[in-house]
Residue frames relative to the residue before (quaternion, step in Angstrom):
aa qw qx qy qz dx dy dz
X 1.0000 0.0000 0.0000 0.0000 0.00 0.00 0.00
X 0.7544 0.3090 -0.2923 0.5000 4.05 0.67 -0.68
X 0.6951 0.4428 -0.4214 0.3784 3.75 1.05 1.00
X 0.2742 0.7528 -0.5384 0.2614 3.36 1.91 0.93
X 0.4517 -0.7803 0.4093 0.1397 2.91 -1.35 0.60
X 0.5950 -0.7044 0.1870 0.3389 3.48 -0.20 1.61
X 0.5749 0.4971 -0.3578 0.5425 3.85 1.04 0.62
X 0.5794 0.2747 -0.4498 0.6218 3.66 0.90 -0.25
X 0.5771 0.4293 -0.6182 0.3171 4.50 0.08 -0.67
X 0.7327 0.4088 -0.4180 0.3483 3.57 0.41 -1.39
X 0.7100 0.4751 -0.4225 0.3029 3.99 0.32 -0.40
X 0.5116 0.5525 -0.3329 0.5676 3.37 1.46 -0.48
X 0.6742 0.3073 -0.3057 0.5980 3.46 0.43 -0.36
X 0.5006 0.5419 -0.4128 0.5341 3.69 0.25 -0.07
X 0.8679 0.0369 -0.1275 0.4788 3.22 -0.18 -0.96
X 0.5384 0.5957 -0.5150 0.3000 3.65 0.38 0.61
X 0.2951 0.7252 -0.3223 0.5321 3.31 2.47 -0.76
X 0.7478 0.5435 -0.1803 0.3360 3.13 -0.03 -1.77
X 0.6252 0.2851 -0.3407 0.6418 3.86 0.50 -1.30
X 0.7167 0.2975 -0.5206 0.3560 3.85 -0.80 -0.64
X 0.5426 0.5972 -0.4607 0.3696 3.81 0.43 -0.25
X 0.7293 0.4566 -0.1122 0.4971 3.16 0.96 -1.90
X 0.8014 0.3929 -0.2815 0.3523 3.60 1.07 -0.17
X 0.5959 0.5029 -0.3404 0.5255 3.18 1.81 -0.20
X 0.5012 0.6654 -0.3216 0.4501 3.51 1.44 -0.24
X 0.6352 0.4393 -0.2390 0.5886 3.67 1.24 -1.01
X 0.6513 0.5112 -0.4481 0.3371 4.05 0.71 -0.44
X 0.5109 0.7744 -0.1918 0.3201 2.66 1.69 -1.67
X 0.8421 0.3261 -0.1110 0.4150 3.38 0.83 -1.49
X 0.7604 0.3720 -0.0608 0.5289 3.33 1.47 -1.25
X 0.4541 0.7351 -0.2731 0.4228 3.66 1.63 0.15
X 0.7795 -0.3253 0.4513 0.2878 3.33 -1.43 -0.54
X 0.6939 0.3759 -0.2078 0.5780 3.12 1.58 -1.03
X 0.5314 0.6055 -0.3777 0.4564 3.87 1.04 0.46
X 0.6478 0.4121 -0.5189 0.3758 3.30 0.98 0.43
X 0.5882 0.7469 -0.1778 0.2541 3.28 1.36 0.48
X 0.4178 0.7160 -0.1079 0.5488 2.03 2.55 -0.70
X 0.0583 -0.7742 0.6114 0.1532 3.94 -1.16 0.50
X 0.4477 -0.6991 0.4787 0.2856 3.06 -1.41 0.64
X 0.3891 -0.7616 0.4534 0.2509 3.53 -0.57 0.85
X 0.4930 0.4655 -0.4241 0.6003 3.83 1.18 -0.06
X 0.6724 0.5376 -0.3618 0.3577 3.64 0.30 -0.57
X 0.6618 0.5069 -0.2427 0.4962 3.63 1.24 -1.12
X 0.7545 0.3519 -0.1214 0.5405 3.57 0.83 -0.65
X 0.3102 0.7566 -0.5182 0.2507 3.69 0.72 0.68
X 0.3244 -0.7722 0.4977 0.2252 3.24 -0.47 0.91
């Protein structure tokens, strides 16, 4: 492990960024915290 080579840390880190992003982004929308959310087509319905 302390002879990886400083292109495989930054992509591992790269994409480990990426999934927490991509996974707090899906709670965000489809969670608990979505009933907080408003729809903006909803507020302006004619």
């Amino acid at each position: 492990m302390e002879n990886m080579e400083p292109a495989t840390v930054l992509s591992i880190s790269v994409c480990a960024v990426l999934i927490v992003v991509t996974v707090l982004s899906i709670y965000t929308s489809f969670g608990p915290p979505s009933k907080e959310l408003s729809d903006p087509f909803e507020d302006h319905e004619d």
